[in-house]
C-alpha positions in Angstrom: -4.9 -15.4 1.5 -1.7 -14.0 2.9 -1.0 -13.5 6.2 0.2 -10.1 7.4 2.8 -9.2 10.8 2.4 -5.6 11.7 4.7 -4.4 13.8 4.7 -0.9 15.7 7.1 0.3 17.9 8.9 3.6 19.4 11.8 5.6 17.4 15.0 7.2 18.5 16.8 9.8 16.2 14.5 8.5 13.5 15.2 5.1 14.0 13.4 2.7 15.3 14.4 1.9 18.9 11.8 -1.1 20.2 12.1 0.4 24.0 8.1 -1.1 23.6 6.7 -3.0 20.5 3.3 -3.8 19.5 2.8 -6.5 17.0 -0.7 -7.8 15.3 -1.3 -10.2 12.7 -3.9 -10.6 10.2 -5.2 -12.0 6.5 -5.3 -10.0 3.5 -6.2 -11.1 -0.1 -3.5 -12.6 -2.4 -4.8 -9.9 -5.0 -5.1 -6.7 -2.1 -3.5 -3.4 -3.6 -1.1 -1.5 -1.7 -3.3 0.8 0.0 -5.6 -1.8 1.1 -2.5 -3.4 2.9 -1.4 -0.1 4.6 -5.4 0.5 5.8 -5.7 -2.8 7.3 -2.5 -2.7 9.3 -2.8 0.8 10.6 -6.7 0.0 11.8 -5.2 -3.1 13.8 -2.4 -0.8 15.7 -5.4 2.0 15.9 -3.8 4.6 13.4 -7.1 5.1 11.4 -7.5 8.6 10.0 -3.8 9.2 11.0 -1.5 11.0 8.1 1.2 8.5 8.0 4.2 8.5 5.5 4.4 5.2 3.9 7.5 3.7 1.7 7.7 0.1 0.5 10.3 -1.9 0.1 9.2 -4.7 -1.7 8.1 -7.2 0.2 8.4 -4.5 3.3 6.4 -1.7 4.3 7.1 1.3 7.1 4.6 3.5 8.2 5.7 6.6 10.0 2.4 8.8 11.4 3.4 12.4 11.1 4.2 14.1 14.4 4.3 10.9 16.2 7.7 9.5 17.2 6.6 5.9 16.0 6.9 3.6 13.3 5.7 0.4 12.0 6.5 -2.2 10.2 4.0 -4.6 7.7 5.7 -7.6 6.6 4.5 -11.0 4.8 4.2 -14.1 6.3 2.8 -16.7 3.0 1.5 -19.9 4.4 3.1 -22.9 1.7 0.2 -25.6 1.1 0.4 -28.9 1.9 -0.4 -31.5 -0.6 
């Protein structure tokens, strides 16, 4: 399992400006698909059924919901085992 940091926040001029931020963790499946990713961090910052433009970056993903000056940001946090 790999752990997930969601991130959502306010934008300025496009950018994003974190007057406010909002961030959520949770676990996703080493093997979850992209989508899968994307759904599970916008239902924990309440953006269910929301049309969102999404880009990834790699190991990065940004959400902006259309007609919403917000943004948010899905990033990996892998736990390393112990032995």
């Amino acid at each position: 399992m790999s752990q997930i940091l969601v991130e959502k926040t306010d934008t300025f001029g496009g950018e994003a400006n974190y007057c406010w931020v909002v961030r959520e963790r949770d676990t996703v499946p080493d093997n979850a698909s992209n989508r899968q990713i994307v759904q599970r961090a916008k239902k924990l910052i309440g953006w269910t059924g929301l049309r969102c433009d999404t880009t990834c970056h790699g190991d990065l993903f940004e959400i902006r919901p259309v007609g919403l000056c917000q943004i948010a940001f899905v990033t990996f946090e892998n736990k390393e085992e112990e032995g």
